[in-house]
C-alpha positions as CSV (number, residue, x, y, z in Angstrom):
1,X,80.1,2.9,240.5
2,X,80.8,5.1,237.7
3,X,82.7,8.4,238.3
4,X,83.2,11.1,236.0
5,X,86.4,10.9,234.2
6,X,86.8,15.0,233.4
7,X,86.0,18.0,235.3
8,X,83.4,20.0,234.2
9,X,84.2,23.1,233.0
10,X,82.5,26.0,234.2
11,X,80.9,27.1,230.6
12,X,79.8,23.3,230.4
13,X,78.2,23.8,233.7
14,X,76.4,27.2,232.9
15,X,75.5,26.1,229.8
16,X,74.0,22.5,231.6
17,X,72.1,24.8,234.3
18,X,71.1,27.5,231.5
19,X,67.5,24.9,231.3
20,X,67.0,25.8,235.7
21,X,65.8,28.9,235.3
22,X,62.6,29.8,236.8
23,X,60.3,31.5,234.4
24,X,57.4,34.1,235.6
25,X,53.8,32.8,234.9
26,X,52.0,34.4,232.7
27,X,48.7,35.6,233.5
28,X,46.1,37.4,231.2
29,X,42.8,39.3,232.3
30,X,39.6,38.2,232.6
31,X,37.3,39.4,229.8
32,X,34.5,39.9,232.5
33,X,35.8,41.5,235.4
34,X,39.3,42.0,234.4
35,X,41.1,40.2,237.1
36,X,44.6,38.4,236.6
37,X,43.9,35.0,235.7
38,X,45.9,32.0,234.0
39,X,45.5,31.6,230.4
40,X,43.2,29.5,229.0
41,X,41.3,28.1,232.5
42,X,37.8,29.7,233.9
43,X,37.6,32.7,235.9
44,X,37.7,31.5,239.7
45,X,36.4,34.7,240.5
46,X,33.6,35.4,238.5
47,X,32.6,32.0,236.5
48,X,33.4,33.5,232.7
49,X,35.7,32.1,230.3
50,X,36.1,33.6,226.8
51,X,33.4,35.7,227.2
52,X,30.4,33.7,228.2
53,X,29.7,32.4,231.7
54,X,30.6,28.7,232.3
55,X,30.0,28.6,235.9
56,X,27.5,30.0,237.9
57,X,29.5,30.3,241.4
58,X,26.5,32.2,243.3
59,X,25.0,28.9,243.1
60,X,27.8,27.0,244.5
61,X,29.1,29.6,246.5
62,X,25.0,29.5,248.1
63,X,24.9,25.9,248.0
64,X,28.1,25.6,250.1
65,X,27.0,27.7,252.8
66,X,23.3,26.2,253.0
67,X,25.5,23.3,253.4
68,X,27.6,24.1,256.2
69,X,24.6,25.9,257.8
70,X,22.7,22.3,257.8
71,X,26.1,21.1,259.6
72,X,26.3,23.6,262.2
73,X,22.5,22.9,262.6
74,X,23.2,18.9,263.3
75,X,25.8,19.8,265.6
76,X,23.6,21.8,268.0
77,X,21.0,19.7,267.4
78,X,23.4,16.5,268.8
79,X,25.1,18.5,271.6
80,X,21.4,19.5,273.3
81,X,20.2,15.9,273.2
């Protein structure tokens, strides 16, 4: 198995580890409502990206919950039969 035949020095090292660093992300502000958002991706808040809506979340957000309402409806129904 190979070993290292020098020590490291400690500038090699710091300058090896100089690539580790964590860096912040950056976020920018939706156009719409003016939330912190990642760049470039659509609004998870409010559906917009770059100024027009893309999704329409009442919709999903209503379907969801219709959905989960039809669930909780098949449950009872099963547990009173």
């Amino acid at each position: 198995m190979g070993l290292p035949s020098k020590r490291r020095t400690k500038q090699s090292k710091r300058e090896r580890a100089s690539h580790f660093a964590l860096v912040e992300t950056s976020l920018t502000t939706c156009s719409h409502c003016k939330r912190k958002i990642l760049p470039h991706r659509v609004c998870p808040h409010c559906g917009y990206y770059r100024g027009r809506e893309v999704l329409k979340l009442e919709t999903i957000l209503g379907k969801k919950t219709q959905r989960r309402a039809e669930e909780k409806k098949a449950k009872t129904s099963e547990h009173h039969h």
